[in-house]
GUBA-736290 format. One line per 10 residues: number of its first residue (from 1); their letters; for each residue x, y, z of N, C-alpha, C. Coordinates in Angstrom, 1 decimal. Atoms other than C-alpha are relative to their C-alpha. Example, Ala and Ser with C-alpha at 12.3 -4.5 7.8 and 13.67 -1.06 7.14 Angstrom:
! residues 2
1> as> 0.9 -1.2 0.0 12.3 -4.5 7.8 0.9 1.2 0.0 | -0.9 -1.1 0.0 13.7 -1.1 7.1 -0.8 1.1 0.8
END
This chain:
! residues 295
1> xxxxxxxxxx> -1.3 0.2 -0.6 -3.7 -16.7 16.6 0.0 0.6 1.4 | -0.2 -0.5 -1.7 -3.0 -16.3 20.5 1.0 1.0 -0.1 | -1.0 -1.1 -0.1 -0.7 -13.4 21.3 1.0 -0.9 1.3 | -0.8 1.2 -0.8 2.5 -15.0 23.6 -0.5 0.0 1.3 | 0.6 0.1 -1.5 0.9 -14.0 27.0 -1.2 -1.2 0.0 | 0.5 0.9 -0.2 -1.8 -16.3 26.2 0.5 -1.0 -0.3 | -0.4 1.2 0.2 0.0 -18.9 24.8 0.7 -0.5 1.2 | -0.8 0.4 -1.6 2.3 -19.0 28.3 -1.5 -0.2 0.6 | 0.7 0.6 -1.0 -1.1 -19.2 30.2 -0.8 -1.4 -0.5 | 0.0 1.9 0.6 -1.9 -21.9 27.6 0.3 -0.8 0.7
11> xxxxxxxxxx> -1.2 0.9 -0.5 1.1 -23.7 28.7 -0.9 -0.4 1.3 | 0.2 0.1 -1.7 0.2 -23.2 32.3 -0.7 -0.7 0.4 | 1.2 0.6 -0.1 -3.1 -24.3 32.1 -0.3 -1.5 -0.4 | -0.3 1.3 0.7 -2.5 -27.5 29.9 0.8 -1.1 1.3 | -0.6 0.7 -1.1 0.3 -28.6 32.5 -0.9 -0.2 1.1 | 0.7 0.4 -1.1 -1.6 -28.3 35.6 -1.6 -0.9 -0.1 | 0.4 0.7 0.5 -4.2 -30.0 34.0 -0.1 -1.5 -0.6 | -0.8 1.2 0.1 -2.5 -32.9 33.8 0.4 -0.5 1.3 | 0.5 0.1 -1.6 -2.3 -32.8 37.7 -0.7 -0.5 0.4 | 1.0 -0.2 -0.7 -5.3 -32.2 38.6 -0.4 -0.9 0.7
21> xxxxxxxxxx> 0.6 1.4 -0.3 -6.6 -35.8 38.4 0.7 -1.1 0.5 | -0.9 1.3 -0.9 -5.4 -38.2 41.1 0.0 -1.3 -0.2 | 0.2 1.5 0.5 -4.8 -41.7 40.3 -0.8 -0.6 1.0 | 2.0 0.7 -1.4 -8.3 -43.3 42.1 1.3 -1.3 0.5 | -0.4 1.1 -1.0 -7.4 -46.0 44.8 -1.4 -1.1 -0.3 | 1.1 0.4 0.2 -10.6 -47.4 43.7 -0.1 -1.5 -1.2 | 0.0 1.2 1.1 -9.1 -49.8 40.7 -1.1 0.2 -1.3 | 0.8 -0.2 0.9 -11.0 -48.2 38.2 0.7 0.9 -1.4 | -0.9 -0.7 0.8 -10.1 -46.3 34.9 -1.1 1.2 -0.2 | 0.6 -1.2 0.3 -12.6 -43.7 35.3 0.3 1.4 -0.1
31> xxxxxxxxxx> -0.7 -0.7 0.0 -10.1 -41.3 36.1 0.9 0.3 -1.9 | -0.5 -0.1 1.7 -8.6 -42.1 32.3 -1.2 0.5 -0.9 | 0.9 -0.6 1.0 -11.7 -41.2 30.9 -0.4 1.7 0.4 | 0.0 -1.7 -0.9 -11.8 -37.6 33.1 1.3 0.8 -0.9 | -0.7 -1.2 0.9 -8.6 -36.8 31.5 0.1 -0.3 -1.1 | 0.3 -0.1 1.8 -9.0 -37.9 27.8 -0.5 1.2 -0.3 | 0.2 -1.4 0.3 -11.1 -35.3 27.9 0.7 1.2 0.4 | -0.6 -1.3 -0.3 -9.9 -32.7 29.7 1.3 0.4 -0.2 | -1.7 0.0 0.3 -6.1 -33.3 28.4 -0.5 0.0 -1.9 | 0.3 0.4 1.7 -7.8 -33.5 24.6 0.8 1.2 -1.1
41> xxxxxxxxxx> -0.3 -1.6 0.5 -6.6 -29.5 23.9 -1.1 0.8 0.2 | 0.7 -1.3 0.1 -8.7 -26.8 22.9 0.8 1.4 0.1 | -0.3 -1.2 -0.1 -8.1 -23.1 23.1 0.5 0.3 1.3 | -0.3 -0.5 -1.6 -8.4 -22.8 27.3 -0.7 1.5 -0.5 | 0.8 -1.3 0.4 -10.3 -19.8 26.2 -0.7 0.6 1.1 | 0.6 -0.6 -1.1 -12.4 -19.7 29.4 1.1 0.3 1.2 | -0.9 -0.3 -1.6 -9.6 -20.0 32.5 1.1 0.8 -0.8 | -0.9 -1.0 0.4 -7.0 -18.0 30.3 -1.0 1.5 0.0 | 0.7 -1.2 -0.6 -9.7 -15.0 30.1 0.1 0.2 1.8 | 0.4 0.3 -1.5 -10.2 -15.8 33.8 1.6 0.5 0.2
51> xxxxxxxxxx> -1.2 -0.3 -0.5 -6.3 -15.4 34.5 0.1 1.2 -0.3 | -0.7 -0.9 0.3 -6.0 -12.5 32.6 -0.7 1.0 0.2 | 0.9 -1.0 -0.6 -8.6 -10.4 33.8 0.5 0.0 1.2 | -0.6 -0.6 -1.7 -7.4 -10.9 37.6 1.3 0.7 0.1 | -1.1 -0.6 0.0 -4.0 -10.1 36.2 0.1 1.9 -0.4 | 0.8 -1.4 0.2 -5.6 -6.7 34.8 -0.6 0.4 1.3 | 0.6 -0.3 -1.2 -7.1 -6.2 37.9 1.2 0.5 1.1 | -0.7 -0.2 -1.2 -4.2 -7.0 40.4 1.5 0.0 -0.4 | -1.1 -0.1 0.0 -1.4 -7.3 38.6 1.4 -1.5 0.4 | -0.7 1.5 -0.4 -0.7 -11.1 39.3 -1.4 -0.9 -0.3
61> xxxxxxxxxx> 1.5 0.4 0.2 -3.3 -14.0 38.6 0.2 -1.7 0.3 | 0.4 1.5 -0.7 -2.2 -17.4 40.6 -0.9 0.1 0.9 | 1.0 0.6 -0.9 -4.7 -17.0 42.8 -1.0 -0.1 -0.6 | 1.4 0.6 1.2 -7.4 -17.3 39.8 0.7 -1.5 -0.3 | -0.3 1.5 0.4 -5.5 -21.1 39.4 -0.8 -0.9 0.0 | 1.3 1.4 -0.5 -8.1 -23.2 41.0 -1.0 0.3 -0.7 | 1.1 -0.6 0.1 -11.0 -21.1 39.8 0.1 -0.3 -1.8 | 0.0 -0.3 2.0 -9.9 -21.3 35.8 0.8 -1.9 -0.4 | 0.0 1.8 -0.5 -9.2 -25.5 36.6 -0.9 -0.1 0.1 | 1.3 0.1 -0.5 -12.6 -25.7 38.0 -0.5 0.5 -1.2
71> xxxxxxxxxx> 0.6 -0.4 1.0 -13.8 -23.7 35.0 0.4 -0.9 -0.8 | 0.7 1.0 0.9 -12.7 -26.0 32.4 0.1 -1.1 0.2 | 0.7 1.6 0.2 -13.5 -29.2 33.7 -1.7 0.4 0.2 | 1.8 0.2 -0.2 -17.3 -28.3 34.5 -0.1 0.4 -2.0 | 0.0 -0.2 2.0 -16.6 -27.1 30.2 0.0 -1.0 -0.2 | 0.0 1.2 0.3 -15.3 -30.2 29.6 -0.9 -1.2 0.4 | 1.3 1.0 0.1 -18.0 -32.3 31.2 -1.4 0.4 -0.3 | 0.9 0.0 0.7 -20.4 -30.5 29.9 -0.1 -0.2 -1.9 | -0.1 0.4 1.7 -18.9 -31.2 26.1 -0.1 -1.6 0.0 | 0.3 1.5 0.0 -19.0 -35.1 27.3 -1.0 -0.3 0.1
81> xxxxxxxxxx> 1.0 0.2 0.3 -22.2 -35.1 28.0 -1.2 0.7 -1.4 | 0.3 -0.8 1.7 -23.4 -32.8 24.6 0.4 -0.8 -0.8 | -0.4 1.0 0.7 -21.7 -35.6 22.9 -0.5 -0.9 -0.4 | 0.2 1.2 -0.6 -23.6 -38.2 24.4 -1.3 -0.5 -1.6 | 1.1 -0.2 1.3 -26.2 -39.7 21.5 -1.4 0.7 0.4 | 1.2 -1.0 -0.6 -29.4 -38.2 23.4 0.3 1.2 -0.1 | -0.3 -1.6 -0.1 -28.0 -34.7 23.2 0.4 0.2 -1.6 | -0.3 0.2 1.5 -25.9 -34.2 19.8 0.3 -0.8 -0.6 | -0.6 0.7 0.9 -24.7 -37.0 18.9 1.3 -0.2 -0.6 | -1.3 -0.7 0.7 -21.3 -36.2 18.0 1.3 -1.8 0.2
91> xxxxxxxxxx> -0.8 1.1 -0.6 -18.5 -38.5 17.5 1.3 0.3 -0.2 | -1.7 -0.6 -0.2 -15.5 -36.4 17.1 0.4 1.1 0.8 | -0.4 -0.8 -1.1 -14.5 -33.9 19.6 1.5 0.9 0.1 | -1.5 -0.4 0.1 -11.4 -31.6 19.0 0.8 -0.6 -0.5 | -1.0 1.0 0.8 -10.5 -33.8 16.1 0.0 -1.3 0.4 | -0.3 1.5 -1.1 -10.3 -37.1 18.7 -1.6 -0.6 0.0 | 1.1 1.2 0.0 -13.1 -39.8 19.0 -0.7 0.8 1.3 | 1.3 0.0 -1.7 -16.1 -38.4 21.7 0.5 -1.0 1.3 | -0.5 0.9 -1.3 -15.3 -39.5 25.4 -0.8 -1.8 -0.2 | 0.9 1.5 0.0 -18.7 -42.4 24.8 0.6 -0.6 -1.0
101> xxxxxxxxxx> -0.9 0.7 0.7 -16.8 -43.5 21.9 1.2 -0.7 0.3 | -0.8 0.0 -1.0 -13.9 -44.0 23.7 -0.1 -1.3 1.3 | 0.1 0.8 -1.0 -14.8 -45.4 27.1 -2.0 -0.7 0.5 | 1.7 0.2 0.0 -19.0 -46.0 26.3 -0.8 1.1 0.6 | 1.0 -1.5 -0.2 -21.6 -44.2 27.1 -0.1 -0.2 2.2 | 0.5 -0.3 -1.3 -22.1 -45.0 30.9 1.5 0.6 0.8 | -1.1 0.1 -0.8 -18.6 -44.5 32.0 0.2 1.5 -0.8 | 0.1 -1.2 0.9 -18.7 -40.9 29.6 -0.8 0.7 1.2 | 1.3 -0.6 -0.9 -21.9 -40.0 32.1 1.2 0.1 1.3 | -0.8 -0.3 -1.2 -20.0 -40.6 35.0 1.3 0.7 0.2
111> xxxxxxxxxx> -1.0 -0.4 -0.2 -16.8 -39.2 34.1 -0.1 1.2 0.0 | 0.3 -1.5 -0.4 -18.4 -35.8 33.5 -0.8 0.2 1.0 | 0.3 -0.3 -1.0 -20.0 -36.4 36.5 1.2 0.6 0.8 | -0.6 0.0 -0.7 -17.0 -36.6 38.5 0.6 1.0 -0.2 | -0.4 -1.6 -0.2 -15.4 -33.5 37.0 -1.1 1.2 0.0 | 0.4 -1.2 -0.2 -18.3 -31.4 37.6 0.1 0.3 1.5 | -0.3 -0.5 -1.0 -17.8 -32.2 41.1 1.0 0.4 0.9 | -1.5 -0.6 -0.2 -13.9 -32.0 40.8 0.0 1.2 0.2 | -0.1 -1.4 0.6 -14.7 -28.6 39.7 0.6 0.9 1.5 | 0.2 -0.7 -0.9 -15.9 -27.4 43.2 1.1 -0.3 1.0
121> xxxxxxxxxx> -1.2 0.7 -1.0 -13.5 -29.9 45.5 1.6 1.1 -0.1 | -1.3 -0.6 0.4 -10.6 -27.8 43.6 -0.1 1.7 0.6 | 0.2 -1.1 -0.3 -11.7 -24.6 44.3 -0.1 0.2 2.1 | 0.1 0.6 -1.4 -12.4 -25.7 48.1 1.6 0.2 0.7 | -1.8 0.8 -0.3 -8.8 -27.0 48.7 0.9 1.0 -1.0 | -0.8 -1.2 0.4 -7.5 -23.7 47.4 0.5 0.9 1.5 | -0.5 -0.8 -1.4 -5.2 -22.4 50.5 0.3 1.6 -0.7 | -0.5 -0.8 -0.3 -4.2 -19.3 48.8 -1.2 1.5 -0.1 | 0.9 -1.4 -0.3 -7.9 -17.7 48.7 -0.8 -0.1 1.7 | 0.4 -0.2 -1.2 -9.6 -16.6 51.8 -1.8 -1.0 -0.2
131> xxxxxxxxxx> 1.7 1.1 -0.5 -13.2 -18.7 53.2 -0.9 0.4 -0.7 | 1.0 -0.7 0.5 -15.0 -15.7 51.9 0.1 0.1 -1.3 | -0.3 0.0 1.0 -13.3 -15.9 48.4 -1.0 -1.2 -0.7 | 0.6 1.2 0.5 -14.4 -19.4 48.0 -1.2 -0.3 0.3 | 1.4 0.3 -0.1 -17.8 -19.2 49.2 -0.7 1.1 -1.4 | 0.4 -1.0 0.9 -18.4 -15.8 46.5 0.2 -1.4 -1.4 | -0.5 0.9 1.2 -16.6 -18.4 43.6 -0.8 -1.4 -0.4 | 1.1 1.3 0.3 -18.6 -21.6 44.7 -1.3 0.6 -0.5 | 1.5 -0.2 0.2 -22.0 -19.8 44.7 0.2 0.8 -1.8 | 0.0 -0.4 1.5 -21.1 -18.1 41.2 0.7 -1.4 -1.0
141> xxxxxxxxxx> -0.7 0.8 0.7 -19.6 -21.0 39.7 -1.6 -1.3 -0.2 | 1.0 1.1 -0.9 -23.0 -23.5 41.2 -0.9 0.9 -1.0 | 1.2 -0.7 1.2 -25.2 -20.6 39.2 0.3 0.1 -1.2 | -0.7 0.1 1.6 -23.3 -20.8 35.8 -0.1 -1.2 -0.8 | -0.1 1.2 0.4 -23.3 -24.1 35.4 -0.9 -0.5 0.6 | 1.3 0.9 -0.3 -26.7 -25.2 36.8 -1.3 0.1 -0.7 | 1.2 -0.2 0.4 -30.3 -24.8 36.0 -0.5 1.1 -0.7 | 0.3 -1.4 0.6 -30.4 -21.1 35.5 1.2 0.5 -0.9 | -1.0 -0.7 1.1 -27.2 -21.1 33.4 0.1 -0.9 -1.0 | -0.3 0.7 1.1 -25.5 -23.3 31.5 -1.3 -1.7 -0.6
151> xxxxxxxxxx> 1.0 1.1 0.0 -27.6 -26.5 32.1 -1.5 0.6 0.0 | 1.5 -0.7 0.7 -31.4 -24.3 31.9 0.7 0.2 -1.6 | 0.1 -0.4 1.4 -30.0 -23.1 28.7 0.3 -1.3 -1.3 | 0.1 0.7 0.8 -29.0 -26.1 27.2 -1.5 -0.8 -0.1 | 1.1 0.8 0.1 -32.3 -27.4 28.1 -0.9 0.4 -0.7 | 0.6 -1.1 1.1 -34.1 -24.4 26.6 0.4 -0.4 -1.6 | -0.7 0.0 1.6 -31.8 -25.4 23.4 -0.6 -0.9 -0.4 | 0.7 1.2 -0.1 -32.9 -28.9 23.3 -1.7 0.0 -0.1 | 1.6 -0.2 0.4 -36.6 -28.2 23.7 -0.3 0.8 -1.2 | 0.1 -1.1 1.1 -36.2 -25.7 21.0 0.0 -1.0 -1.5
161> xxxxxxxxxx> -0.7 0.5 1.2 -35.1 -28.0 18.3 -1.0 -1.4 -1.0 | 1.0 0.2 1.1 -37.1 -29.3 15.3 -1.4 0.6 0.0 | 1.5 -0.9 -0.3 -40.0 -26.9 16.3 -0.8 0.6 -1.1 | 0.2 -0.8 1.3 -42.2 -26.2 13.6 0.1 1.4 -0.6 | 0.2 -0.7 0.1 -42.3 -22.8 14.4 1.6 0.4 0.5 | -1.1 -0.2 -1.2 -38.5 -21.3 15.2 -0.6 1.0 1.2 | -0.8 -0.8 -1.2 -37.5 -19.6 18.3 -0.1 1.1 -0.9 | -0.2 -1.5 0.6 -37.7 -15.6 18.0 1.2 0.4 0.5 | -1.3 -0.7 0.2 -34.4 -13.8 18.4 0.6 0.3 1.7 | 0.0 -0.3 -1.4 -35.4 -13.1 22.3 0.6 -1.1 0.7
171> xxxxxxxxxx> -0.2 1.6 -0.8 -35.7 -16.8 23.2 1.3 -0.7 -0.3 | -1.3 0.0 0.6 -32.4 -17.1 21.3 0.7 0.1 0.8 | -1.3 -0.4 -1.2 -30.1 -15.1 23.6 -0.5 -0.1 1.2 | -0.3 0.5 -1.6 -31.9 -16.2 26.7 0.6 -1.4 -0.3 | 0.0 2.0 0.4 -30.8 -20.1 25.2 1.7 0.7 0.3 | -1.6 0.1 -0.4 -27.1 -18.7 25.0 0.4 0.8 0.7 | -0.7 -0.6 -1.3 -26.5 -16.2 27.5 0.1 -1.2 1.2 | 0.0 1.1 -0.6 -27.3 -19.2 29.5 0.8 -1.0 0.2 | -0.9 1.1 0.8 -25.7 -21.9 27.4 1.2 -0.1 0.1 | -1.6 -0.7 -0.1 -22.4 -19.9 26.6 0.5 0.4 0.3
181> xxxxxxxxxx> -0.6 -1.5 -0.8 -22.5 -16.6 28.0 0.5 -0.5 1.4 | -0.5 -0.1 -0.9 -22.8 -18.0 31.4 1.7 -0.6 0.8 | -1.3 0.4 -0.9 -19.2 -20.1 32.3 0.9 1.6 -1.1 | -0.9 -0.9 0.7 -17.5 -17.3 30.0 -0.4 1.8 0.7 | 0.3 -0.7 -1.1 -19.2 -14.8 32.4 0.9 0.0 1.2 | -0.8 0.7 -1.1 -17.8 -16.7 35.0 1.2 0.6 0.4 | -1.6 -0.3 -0.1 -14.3 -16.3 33.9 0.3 1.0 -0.2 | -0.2 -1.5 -0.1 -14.4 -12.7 33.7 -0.3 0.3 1.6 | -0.1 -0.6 -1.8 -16.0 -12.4 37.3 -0.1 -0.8 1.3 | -0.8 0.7 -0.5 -14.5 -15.0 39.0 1.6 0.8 0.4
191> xxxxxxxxxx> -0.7 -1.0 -0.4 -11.5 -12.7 38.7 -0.3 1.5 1.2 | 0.2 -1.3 -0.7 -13.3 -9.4 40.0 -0.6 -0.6 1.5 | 0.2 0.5 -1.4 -14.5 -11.6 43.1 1.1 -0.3 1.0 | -1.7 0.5 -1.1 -10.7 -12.6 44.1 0.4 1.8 0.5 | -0.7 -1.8 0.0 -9.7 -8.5 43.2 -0.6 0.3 0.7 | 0.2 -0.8 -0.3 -12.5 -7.1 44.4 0.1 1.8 0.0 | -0.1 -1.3 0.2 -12.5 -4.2 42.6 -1.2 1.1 0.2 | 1.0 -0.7 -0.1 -14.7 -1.0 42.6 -1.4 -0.2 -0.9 | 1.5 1.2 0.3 -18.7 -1.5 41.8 0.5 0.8 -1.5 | 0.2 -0.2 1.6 -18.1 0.6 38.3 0.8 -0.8 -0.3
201> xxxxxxxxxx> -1.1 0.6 1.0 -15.0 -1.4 37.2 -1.2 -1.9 0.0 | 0.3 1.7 0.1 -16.9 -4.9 38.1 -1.6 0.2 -0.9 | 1.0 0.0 0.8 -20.1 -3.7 36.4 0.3 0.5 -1.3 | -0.5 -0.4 1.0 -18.2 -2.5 33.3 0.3 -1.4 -0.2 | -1.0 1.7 0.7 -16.2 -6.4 33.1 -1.7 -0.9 0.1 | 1.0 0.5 0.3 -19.6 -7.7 33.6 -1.1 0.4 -1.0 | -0.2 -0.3 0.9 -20.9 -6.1 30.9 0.6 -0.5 -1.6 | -1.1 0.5 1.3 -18.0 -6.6 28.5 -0.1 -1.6 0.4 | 0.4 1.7 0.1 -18.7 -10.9 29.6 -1.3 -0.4 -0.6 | 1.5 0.9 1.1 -22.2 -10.8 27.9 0.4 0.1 -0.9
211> xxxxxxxxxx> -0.5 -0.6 1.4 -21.1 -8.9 25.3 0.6 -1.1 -0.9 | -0.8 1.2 0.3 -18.4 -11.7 24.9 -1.0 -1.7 -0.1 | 0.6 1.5 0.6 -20.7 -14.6 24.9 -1.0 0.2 -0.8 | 0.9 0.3 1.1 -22.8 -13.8 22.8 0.7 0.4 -1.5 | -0.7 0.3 1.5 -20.4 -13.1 20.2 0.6 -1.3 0.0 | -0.4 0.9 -0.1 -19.0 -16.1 20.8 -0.7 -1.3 -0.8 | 1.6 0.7 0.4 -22.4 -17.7 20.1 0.0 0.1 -1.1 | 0.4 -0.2 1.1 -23.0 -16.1 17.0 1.0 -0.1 -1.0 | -1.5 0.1 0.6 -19.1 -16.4 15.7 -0.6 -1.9 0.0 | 0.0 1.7 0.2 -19.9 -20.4 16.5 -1.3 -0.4 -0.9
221> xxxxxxxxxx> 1.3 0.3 0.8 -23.6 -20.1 14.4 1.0 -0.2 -1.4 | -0.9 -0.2 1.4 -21.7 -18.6 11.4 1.3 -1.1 -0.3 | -1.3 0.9 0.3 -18.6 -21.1 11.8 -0.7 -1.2 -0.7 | 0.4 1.2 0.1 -21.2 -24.0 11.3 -0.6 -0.1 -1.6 | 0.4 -0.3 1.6 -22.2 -22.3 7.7 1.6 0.0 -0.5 | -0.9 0.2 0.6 -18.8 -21.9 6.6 1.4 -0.1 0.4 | -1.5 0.9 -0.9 -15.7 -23.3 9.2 0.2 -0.5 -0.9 | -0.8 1.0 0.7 -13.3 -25.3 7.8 0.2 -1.0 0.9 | 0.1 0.8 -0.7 -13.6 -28.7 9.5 1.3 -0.4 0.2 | -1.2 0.6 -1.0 -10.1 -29.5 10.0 0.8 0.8 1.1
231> xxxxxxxxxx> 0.4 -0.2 -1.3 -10.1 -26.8 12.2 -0.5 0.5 0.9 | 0.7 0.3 -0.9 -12.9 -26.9 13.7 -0.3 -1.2 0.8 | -0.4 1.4 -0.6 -12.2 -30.6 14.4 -1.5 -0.9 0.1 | 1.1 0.9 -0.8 -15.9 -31.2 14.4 -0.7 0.0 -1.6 | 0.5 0.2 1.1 -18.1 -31.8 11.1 -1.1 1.6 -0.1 | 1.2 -1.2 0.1 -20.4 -28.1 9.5 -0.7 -0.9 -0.4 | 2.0 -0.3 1.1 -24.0 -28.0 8.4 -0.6 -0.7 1.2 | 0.5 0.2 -0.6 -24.6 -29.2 11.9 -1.3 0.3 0.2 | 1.4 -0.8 -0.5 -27.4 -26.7 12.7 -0.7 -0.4 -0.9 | 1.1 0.5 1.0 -28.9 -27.6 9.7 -0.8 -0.6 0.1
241> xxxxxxxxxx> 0.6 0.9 -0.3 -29.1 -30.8 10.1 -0.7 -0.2 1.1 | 0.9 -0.3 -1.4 -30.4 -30.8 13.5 -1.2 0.8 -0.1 | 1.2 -0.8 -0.5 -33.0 -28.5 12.9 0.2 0.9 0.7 | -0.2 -0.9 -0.8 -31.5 -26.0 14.9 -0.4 1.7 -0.3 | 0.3 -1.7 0.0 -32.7 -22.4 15.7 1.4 0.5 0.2 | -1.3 -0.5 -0.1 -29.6 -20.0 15.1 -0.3 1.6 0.0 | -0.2 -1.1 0.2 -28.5 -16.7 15.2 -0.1 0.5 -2.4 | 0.6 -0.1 1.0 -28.2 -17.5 11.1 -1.4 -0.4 -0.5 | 1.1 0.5 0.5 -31.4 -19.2 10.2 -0.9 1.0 0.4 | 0.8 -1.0 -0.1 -33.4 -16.5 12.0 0.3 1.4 -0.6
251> xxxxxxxxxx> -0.3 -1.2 0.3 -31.6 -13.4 11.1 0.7 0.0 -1.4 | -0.3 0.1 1.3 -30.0 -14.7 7.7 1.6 0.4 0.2 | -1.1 0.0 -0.3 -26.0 -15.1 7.5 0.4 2.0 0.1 | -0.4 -1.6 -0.5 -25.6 -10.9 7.2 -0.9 0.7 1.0 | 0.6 -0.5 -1.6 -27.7 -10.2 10.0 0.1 -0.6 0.9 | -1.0 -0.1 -0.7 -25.8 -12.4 11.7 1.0 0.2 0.5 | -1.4 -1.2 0.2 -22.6 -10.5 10.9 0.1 0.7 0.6 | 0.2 -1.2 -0.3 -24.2 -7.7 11.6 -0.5 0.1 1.5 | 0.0 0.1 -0.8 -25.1 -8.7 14.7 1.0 -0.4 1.1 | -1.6 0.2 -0.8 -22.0 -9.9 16.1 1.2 0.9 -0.5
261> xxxxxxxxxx> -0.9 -1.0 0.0 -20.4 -6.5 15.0 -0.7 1.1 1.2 | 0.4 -0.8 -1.3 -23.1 -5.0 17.4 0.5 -0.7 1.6 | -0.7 0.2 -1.4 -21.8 -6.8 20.3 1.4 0.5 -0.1 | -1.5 -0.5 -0.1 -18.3 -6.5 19.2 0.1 1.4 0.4 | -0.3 -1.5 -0.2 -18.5 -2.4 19.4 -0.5 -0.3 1.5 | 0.2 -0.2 -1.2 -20.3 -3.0 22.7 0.8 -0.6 1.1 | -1.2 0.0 -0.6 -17.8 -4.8 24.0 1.4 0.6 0.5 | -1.0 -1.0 0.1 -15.2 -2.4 23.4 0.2 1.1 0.8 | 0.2 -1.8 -0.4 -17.0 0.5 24.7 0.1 -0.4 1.9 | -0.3 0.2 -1.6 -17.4 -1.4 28.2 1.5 -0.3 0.4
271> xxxxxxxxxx> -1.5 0.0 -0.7 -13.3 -1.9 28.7 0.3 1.5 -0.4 | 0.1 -1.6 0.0 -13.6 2.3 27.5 -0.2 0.0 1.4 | 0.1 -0.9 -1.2 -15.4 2.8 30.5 1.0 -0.3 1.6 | -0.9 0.5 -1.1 -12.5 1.5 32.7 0.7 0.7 0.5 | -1.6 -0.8 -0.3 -10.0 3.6 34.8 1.3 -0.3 -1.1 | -1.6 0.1 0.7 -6.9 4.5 33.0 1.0 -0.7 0.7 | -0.6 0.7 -0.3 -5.3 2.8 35.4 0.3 -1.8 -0.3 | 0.0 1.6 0.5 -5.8 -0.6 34.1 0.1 -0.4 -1.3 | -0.4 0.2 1.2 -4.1 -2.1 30.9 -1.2 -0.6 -0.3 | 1.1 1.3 0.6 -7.0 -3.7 28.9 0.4 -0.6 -1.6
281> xxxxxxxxxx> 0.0 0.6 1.4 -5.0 -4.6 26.0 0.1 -1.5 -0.3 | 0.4 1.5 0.5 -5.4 -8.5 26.3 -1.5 0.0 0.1 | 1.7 0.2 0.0 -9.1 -8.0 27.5 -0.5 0.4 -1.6 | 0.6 -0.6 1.7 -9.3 -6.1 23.7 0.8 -1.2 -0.7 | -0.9 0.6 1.0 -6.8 -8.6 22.2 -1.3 -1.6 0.0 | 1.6 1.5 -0.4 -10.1 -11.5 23.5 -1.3 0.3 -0.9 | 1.1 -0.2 1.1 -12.4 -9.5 21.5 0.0 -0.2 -1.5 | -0.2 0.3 1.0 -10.5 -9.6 18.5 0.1 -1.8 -0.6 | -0.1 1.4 0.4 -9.8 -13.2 18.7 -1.6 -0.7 0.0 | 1.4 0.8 0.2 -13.3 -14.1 19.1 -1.1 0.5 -0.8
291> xxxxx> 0.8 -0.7 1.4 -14.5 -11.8 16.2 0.8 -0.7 -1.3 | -0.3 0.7 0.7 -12.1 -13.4 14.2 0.7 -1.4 -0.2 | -0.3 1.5 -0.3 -11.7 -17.2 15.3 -0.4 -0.4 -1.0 | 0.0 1.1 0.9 -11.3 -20.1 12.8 -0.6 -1.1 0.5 | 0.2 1.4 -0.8 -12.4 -23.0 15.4 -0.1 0.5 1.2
END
């Protein structure tokens, strides 16, 4: 369950989201398949972190608006293309039919094309951050989501899978600090790049963002052994079937428990090392929700 501060930046985030996407002059409905997805729901889990850290920071958090927009459409086109049959396969998506089910597969490809490059255009055409804001946010946003983040790691994931031999525990968390960690990185220091805070408080929240995805990671292994699919919205025993290397399959469901109680304390201890001056009771209220998520 969200606490009400999130659920208002919910809100926030949902509406403007429903903006974002301009009706094309182009006579096309590719724009309908852009927001199927990205109007589908979800949590908002990444640009609500992202708000609420700059709000911890500064004490206000519209100027993280564009930046936590931009973050989940490059999310959401990367869940359209993960969908696709080459990748997982999937054909239900937050409960709802997969975008390629939907609007097919080539017009699926291009629609998460178009919002990964929405992502950046939005962030651009942001008048209320400065030249130098948006150049720090492009170049961190361009490394999260490319080759050495999100996209290397899914590729790492992908080559990993039906391997006779698994993956060791190493090759593991470079696949999701990558995969996961990096846009949920993002949206923790995406904030401290607008604030610009001091180097301990930004190397403390960076910190507490691994920490965070890789529980995240291993909270999503374990859901796939025993979630409850209506709401998870997506079908268990994925990993299974797939062949997938996991945080369970390698380490066995209580060693990865026990593993995602060691990040959890380390999480904790990096919003410790914070000035007293800064509330971190939603950045703690993020830990708990993602130690004990249902979906």
């Amino acid at each position: 369950m969200m606490n009400k501060k999130m659920e208002h930046l919910t809100e926030e985030v949902n509406q403007m989201l429903t903006e974002v996407i301009p009706t094309s002059k182009l006579n096309t409905n590719l724009e309908e398949s852009m927001r199927y997805s990205l109007e589908a729901g979800g949590k908002r889990i990444r640009p609500v972190l992202l708000l609420l850290t700059l709000e911890m920071l500064t004490g206000h958090y519209k100027k993280g608006y564009s930046s936590a927009l931009a973050l989940e459409m490059i999310h959401t086109y990367s869940l359209i293309h993960d969908d696709l049959p080459p990748m997982d396969n999937d054909d239900y998506r937050r409960g709802k039919l997969t975008n390629h089910k939907v609007f097919g597969e080539w017009k699926a490809i291009l629609a998460g094309d178009a919002l990964l490059t929405k992502a950046f255009d939005t962030i651009v055409n942001d008048a209320s951050l400065t030249d130098l804001a948006k150049v720090k946010l492009i170049k961190r946003l361009s490394f999260a989501s490319g080759h050495l983040g999100m996209v290397g790691g899914q590729t790492l994931d992908m080559q990993s899978e039906g391997e006779e031999t698994n993956i060791d525990i190493n090759t593991l968390e470079q696949i999701h600090n990558a995969k996961t960690g990096a846009l949920l990185k993002f949206a923790v220091m995406a904030a401290v790049d607008i604030a610009e805070p001091e180097n301990e408080v930004s190397s403390a929240l960076e910190s507490y963002s691994e920490h965070l995805g890789l529980m995240f990671q291993i909270k999503d292994d374990l859901l796939d052994i025993y979630g409850d699919e209506a709401k998870l919205g997506k079908a268990v025993g994925s990993d299974i079937e797939n062949d997938k290397s996991t945080y369970v399959s390698l380490l066995g469901q209580q060693g990865a428990e026990d593993k995602l109680k060691y990040h959890t304390d380390k999480a904790y201890q990096c919003l410790n090392q914070l000035p007293e001056q800064y509330n971190i009771d939603n950045l703690v209220y993020i830990i708990e929700l993602f130690n004990h998520r249902e979906s």
